[in-house]
C-alpha positions, 0 to 999 in steps of 0.5 A: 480455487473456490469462489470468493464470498463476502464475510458480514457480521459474520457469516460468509455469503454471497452478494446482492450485485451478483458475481465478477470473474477474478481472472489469473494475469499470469496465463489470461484463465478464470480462477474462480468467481468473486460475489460482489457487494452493493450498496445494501450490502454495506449498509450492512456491514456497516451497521454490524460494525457499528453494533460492535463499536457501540456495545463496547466489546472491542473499546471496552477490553483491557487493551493487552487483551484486545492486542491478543486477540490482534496477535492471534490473527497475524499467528492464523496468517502465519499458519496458513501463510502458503495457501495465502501465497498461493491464492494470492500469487495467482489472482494478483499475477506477482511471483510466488517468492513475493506472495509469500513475502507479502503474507509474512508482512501481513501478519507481522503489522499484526504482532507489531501493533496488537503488541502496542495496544496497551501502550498508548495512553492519555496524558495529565494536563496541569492546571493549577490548584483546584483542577485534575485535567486529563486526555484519553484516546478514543477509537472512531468507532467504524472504520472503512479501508478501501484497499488497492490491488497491488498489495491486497494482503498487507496493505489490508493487514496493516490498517484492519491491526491498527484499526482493531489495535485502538478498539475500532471495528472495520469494514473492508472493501477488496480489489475487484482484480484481486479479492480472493485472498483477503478472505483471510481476514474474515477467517483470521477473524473468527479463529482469534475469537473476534466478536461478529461485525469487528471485521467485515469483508466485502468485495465489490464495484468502486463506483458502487460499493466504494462510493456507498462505503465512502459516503456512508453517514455511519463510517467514522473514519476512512483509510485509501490507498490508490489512484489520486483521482479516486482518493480525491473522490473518497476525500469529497465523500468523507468531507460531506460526512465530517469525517477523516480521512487516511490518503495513500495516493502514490507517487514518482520517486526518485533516488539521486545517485552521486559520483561517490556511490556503490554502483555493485549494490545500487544493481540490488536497488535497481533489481528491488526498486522498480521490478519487485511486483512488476513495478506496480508500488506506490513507492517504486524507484521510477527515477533513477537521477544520475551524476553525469560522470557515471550516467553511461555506467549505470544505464549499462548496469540497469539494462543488465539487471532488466534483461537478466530477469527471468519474465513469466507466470508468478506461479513458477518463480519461487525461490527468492529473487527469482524473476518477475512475474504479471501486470495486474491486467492486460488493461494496466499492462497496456496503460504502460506500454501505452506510456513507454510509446508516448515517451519514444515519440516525445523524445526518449529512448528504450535501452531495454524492454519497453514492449508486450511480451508475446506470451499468454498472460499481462506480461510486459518487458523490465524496461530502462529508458534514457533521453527522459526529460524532467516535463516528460509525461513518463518523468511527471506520472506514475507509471505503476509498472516495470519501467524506469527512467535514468536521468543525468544531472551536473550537480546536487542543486539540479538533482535536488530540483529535478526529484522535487519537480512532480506533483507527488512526495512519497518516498526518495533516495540518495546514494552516496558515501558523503554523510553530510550531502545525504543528510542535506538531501534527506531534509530538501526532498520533498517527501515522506520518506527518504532512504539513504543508500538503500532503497526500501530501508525500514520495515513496519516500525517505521511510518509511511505517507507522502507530501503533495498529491501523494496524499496525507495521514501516515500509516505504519510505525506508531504514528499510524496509530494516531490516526484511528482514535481521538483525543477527548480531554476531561477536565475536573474542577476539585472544590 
């Protein structure tokens, strides 16, 4: 595999902060190297994008030309979609069944939004006799996508398309655990045809090249996805600077389980939920609150789903739905042991895994818990790995305020026949989105963001398009 470069105004190179192991979590091995950025080496990449933006050659275009050149990049994405996978599968630690889903996601933001770019469009504001009064929609100009390690592929794809969708140019920072990959966007750049400087990727430490990427006087806008903390740090950054920001901060989702619901599919949900990528998604069901009535039923179900996965290195899962591959890292798989064992002493109690698996590799067991209170530190914080609590309750008020009791709102559930009782869910839980008998319902069309401490802004769908330009408003008098 080879080492992993920095794609500036560009050109690829090597970094002036000098170079980091990328480390495989399937088997604990060196893949390669990645050369790491710093400050002067966004300052760079900033002003390259910054050129661009003020040239006019992105904002200039005909949007419908500009949308082909976005599309051409998903159609690059698509060619070289197994190399992707399997550079991804192996840096990342997810099963290669998933990677391949995760490049297939990427390059579809790309085909959604490059075919919306001529779509959006100011509006003509009546003032009367003796004025014509217009709005236009005007990219930032640069744009900084800080992007997390779980989903380093797609969840890049889908800001740098909407990005360059609205005429803005982007400097993306990759995850130090998982950069290797994202060197796709600099080729998916270059072959689409894209002026030099309209995307730039560098990889580089988060208290350096993150924090001089957040805070720099030239970034115009900023998209996060990660850890609450971080994002409020960015957040701090961006406001001395004026600027806005897009907050992706995770979350502790819950779905409700009634009586009345399919417990045969809900295993689907389960399988889905919490153990796709490991657990390690901001929108993961880490809650699964139960009627009563059925409480010993689906913990039986649940505990069969964990221990019916197979658990080993991404590289030899394939086939869809297969297993369950690493964490990230021994350091994240050890935060959530760490965090099953806290809960075992506050009270609960494992009915499946919980534990390190004894293998080479960030293995840790698909894990079902029982006895979970709601003030539970394992019921209130995001686990970010294979773990799920199973709760009870009497009736739809508790379910409602146990699922609506954590600091985060980014995405719930109801499972139930009765129509009007998940509507009535849909419009009291506190979050994002809400899915109704299907947990993941929806896809790139339909928009994403959270409520509370999971952070603010939307992406996906068209609303996300909405955060990467502004409006100006003309306003002419006729005399």
């Amino acid at each position: 595999m080879k080492d992993g470069q920095n794609y500036i105004d560009g050109a690829w190179g090597a970094g002036a902060a000098g170079w980091t192991d990328v480390i495989d979590p399937g088997t604990g091995e060196v893949l390669a190297r990645q050369a790491m950025a710093n400050a002067a080496d966004v300052d760079a990449a900033v002003a390259a994008a910054r050129r661009v933006h003020l040239s006019g050659a992105l904002s200039d275009m005909r949007p419908i030309e500009r949308g082909r050149l976005v599309q051409a990049m998903g159609r690059y994405l698509l060619d070289n979609a197994e190399a992707i996978a399997l550079t991804l599968c192996r840096e990342q630690g997810k099963t290669l069944w998933e990677a391949r889903g995760e490049v297939a996601g990427a390059a579809q933001y790309f085909e959604y939004y490059g075919n919306q770019a001529a779509t959006l469009e100011g509006r003509q504001v009546p003032l009367g006799q003796g004025y014509f009064d217009f709005t236009a929609l005007e990219p930032y100009g640069v744009s900084a996508q800080i992007v997390p390690w779980n989903f380093p592929v797609e969840i890049a794809a889908r800001s740098i398309s909407a990005a360059l969708t609205t005429g803005n140019a982007c400097v993306v920072k990759t995850p130090e655990l998982a950069p290797l990959a994202s060197a796709c966007f600099g080729h998916a750049a270059a072959a689409a045809g894209l002026p030099a400087g309209a995307v730039n990727v560098l990889c580089g430490w988060g208290e350096e090249a993150g924090a001089a990427l957040a805070a720099h006087p030239q970034v115009n806008q900023i998209v996060f996805t990660g850890s609450v903390p971080t994002g409020v740090a960015i957040a701090t950054a961006a406001a001395r600077n004026v600027v806005p920001c897009v907050l992706e901060l995770g979350g502790k989702s819950a779905a409700i389980v009634h009586a009345d619901a399919d417990l045969d599919a809900f295993e689907g949900d389960i399988r889905r939920g919490i153990y796709f990528n490991a657990g390690q998604v901001c929108s993961a069901m880490s809650r699964v609150l139960v009627h009563e009535s059925r409480h010993a039923e689906l913990v039986e179900r649940a505990v069969k789903v964990a221990r019916g996965l197979s658990v080993g290195p991404g590289i030899e899962r394939d086939a869809a739905g297969s297993g369950m591959g690493a964490l990230v890292s021994e350091g994240q798989r050890d935060r959530a042991a760490a965090m099953v064992t806290r809960a075992e002493e506050a009270g609960a109690q494992v009915a499946a895994g919980g534990r390190k698996m004894n293998i080479p590799g960030a293995f840790l067991e698909p894990t079902v818990m029982t006895g979970v209170t709601p003030e539970m530190e394992i019921a209130q914080e995001e686990v970010f790995g294979p773990v799920l609590s199973v709760m009870p309750f009497a009736d739809e008020e508790e379910a409602l305020a146990i699922a609506n009791g954590t600091p985060y709102g980014l995405v719930g559930g109801v499972f139930t026949r009765d129509l009007d009782r998940a509507t009535r869910a849909a419009r009291a839980m506190r979050a994002g989105q809400v899915f109704v008998n299907e947990w993941f319902a929806g896809g790139v069309e339909t928009p994403f963001g959270g409520y509370g401490r999971s952070g603010y802004g939307r992406e996906k769908g068209r609303e996300a398009l909405l955060n990467y330009v502004q409006t100006k408003n003309v306003a002419i008098s006729i005399r």
